[in-house]
N, C-alpha and C positions, 0 to 999 in steps of 0.2 A: 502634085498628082495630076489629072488628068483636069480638073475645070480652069484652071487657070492659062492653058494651052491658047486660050478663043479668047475666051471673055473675064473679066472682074468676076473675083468669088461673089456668090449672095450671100447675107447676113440668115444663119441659121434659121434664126427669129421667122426671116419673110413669108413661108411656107409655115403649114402645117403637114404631118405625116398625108394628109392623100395624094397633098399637093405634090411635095416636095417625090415620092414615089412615081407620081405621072414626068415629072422633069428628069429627074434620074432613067429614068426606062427609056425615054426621048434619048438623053444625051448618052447612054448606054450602046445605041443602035449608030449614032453620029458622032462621036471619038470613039466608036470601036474600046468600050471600056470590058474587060473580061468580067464574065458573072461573078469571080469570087471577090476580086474590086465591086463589082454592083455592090455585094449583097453589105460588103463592110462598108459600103458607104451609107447605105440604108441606116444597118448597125449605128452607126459615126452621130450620122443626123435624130435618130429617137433616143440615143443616148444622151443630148443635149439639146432635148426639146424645152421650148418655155414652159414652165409651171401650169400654163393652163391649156398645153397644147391634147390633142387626143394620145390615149397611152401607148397607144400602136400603128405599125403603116396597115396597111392592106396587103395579103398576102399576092405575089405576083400571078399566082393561081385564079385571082377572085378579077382578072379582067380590068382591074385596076389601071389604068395607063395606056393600053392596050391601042392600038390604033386599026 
């Protein structure tokens, strides 16, 4: 896909969903990744969050990321 282009993947784990949403919208705008790529990557990442991670990203409406 598109993160391995630049840099080493990160381990799912390292992020939690606010996090991991604010990195994603960054790298979204800087490899030029298309929204429907965004949003299944979002998908990608809370579908294999750690057990104790929160149950949800933040929606990208809510300023989350935002720069």
């Amino acid at each position: 896909m598109y993160c391995a282009r630049c840099h080493n993947l990160r381990p799912r784990v390292e992020y939690g969903p606010a996090q991991w949403s604010v990195v994603v919208n960054h790298m979204r705008a800087v490899g030029d990744i298309p929204g429907k790529d965004y949003r299944a990557l979002l998908e990608y990442l809370a579908d294999r969050r750690p057990a104790n991670a929160p149950a949800s990203f933040p929606s990208p409406d809510s300023g989350a990321g935002s720069r």
